[in-house]
Short mmCIF file of the C-alpha atoms (twelve columns), coordinates in Angstrom:
data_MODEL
# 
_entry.id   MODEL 
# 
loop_
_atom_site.group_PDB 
_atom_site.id 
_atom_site.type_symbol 
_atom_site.label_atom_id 
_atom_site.label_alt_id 
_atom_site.label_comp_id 
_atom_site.label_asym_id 
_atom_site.label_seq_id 
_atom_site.Cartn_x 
_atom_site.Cartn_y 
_atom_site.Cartn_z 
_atom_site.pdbx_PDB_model_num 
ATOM 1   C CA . UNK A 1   -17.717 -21.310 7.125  1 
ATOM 2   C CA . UNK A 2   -14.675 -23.343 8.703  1 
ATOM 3   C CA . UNK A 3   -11.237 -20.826 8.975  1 
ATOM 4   C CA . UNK A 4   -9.312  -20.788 5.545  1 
ATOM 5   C CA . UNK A 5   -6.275  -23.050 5.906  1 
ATOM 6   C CA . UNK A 6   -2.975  -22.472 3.721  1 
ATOM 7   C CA . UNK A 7   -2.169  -24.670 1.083  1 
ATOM 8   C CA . UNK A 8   1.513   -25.430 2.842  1 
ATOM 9   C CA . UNK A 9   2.212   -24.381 6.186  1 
ATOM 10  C CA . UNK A 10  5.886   -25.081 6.763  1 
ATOM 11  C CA . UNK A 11  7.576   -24.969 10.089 1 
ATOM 12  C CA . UNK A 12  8.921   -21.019 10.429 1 
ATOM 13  C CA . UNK A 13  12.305  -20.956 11.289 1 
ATOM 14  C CA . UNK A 14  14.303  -17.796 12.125 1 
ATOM 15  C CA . UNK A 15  18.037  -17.816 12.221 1 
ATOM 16  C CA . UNK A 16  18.102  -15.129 14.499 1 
ATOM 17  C CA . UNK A 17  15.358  -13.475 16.180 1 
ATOM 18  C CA . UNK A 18  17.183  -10.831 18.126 1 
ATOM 19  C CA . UNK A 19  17.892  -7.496  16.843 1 
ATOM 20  C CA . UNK A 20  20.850  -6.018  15.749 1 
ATOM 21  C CA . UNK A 21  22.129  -3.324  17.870 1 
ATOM 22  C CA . UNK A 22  24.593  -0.945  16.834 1 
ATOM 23  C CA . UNK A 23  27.925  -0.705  18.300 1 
ATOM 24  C CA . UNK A 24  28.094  1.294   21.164 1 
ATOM 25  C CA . UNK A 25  24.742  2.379   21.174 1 
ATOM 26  C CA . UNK A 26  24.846  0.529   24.789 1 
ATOM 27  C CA . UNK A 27  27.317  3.204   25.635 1 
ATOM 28  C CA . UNK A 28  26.104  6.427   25.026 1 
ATOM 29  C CA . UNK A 29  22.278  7.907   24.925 1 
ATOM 30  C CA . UNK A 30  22.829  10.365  21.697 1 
ATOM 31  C CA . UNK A 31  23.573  6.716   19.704 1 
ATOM 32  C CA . UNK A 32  20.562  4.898   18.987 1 
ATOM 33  C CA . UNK A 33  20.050  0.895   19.002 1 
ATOM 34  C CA . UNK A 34  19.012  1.014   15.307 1 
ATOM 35  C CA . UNK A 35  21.764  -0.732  13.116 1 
ATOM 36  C CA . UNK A 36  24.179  1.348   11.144 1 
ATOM 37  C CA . UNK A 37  27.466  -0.217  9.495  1 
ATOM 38  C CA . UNK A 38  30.619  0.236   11.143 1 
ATOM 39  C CA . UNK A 39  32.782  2.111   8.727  1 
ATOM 40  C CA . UNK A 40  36.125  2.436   11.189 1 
ATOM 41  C CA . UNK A 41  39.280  1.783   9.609  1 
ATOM 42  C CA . UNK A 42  40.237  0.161   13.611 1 
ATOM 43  C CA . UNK A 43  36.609  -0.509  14.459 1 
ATOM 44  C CA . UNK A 44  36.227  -4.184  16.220 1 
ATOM 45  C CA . UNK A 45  32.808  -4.967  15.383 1 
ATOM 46  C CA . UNK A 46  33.474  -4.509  11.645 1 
ATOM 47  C CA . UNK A 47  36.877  -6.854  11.830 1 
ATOM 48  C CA . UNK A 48  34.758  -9.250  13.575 1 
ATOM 49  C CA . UNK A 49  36.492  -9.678  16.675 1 
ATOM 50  C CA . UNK A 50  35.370  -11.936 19.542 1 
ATOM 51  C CA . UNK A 51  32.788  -11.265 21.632 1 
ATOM 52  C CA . UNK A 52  31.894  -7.766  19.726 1 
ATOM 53  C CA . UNK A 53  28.618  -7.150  18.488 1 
ATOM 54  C CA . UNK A 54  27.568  -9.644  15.163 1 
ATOM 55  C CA . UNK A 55  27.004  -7.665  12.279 1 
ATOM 56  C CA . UNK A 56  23.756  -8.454  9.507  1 
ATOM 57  C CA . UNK A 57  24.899  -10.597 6.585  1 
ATOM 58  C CA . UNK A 58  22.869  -12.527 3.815  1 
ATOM 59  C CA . UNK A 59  23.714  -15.574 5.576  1 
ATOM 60  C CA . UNK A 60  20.724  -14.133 8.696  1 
ATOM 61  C CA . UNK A 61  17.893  -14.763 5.681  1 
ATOM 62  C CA . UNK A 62  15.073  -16.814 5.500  1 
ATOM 63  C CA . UNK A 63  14.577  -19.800 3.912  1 
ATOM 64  C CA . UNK A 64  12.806  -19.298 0.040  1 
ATOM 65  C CA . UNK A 65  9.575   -21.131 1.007  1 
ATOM 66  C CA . UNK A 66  9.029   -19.509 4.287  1 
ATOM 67  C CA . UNK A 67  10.627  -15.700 3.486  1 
ATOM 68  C CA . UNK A 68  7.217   -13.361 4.078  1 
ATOM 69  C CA . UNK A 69  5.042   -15.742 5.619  1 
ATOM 70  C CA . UNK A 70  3.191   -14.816 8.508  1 
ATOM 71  C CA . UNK A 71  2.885   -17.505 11.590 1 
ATOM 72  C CA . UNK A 72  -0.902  -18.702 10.090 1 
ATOM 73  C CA . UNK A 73  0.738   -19.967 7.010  1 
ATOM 74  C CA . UNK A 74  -0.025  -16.998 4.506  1 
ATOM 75  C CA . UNK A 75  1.531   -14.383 2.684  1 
ATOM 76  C CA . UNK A 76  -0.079  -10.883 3.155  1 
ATOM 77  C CA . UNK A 77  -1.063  -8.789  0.326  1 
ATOM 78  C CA . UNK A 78  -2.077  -4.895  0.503  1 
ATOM 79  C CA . UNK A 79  -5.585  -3.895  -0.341 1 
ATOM 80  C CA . UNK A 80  -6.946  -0.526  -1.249 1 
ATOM 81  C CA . UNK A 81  -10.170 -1.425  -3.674 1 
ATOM 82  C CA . UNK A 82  -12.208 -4.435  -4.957 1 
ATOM 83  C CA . UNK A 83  -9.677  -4.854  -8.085 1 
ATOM 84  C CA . UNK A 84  -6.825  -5.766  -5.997 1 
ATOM 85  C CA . UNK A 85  -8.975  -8.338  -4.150 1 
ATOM 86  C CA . UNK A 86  -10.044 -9.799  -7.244 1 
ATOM 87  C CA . UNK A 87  -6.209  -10.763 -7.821 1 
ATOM 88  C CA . UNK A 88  -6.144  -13.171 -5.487 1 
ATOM 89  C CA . UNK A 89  -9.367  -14.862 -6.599 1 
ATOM 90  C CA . UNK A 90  -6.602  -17.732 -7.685 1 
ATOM 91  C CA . UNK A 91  -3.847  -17.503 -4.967 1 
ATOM 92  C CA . UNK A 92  -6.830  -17.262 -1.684 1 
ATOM 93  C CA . UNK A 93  -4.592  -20.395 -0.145 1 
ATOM 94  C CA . UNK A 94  -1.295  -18.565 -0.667 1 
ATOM 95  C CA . UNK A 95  -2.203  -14.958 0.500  1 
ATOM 96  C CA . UNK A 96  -4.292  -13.305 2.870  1 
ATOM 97  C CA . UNK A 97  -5.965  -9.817  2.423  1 
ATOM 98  C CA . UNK A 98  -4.907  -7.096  4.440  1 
ATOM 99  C CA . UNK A 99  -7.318  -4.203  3.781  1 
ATOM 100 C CA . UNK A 100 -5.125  -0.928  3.804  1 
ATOM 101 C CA . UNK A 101 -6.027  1.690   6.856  1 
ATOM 102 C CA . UNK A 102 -6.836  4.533   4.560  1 
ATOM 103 C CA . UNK A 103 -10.198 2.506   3.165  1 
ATOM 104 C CA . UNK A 104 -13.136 4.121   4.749  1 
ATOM 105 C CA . UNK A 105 -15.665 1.686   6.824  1 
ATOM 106 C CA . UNK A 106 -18.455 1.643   3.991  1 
ATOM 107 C CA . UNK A 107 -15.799 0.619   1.406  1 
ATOM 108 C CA . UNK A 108 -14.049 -2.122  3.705  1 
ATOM 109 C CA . UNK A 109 -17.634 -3.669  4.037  1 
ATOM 110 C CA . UNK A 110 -17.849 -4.540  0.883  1 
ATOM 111 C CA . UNK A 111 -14.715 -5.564  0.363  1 
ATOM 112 C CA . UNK A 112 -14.818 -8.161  3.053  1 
ATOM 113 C CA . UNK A 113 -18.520 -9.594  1.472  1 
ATOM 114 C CA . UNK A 114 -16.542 -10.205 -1.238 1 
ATOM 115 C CA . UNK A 115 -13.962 -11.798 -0.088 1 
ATOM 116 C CA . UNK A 116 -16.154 -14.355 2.143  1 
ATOM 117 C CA . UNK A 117 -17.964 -14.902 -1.350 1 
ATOM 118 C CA . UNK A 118 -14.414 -15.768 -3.014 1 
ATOM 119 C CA . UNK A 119 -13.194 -17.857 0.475  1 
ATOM 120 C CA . UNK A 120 -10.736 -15.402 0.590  1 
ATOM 121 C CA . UNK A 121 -8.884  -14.559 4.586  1 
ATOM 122 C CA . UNK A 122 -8.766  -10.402 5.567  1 
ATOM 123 C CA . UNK A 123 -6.454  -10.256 8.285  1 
ATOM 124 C CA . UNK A 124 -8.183  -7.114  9.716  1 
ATOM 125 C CA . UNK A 125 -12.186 -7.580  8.668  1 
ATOM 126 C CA . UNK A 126 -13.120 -6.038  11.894 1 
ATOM 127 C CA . UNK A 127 -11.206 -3.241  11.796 1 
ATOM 128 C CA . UNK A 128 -12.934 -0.009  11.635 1 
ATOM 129 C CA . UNK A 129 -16.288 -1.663  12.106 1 
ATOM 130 C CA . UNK A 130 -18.828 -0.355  15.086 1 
ATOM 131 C CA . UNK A 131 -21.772 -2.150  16.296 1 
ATOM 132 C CA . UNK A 132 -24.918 -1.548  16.298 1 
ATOM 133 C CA . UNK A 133 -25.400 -0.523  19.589 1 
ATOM 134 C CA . UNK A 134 -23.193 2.389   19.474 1 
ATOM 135 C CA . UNK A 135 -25.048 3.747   16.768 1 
# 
C-alpha cells in the first residue's frame, strides 16, 4: 500500500522558532530558562525596551490552517482503544493515529490491522513491537 498522503499539505510557517527565555535566567543558575512573566513595576523586559528579551504575545501564533499540524501534513489524534480509531474512519486524510504508550503490545496489534484496513496512518505502529527472532 503506497504512504497515506494528507488531503492539504500547506507550507508550515513558524513566526518564531526560538524559545522564550526568561529574563535573567542567563544571569543566575537558581533562575531557570523556562518563561515566566515579568511582573516588575521597573522591569525592562516587561516595558519592552530595546534590545531586552521579547516577551510571548498572540501575535507569535500560527496560522488557522496550519496550527497543530505536524511536518507530514497531519493532525495527530490520541489513541487508547479501537473506538477512538473508529472516529477517524472519515477524517484518515486530516489526522493521523498516535497509539497512546500505556496500550499493551497485543492490543496495539490490533489496532494497527485495523487501521491499515481503514487506510488510516499510526505514527508509532512499530512501537512496542519485537521480532520474531528475539522470541
Amino acid at each position: 500500500m503506497a504512504a497515506l498522503r494528507p488531503l492539504h499539505k500547506p507550507k508550515i510557517v513558524k513566526k518564531r522558532t526560538k524559545k522564550f527565555i526568561r529574563h535573567q535566567s542567563d544571569r543566575y543558575n537558581k533562575i531557570g530558562a523556562s518563561w515566566r512573566k515579568p511582573k516588575g513595576i521597573d522591569n525592562r523586559v516587561r516595558r519592552k525596551f530595546k534590545g531586552q528579551f521579547l516577551m510571548p504575545s498572540i501575535g507569535y501564533g500560527s496560522a488557522n490552517k496550519t496550527k497543530h499540524m505536524a511536518p507530514d501534513g497531519f493532525k495527530r489524534f490520541l489513541i487508547h482503544n479501537m473506538q477512538e480509531l473508529e472516529v477517524l474512519m472519515m477524517q484518515n486524510r486530516t489526522f493521523s493515529a498516535v497509539i497512546a504508550h500505556t496500550v499493551s503490545s497485543k492490543k496495539r496489534k490490533t489496532i494497527v490491522e485495523r487501521a491499515q484496513q481503514l487506510a488510516i496512518k499510526v505514527v508509532n505502529a512499530n512501537a512496542k513491537l519485537r521480532s520474531e527472532e528475539n522470541e
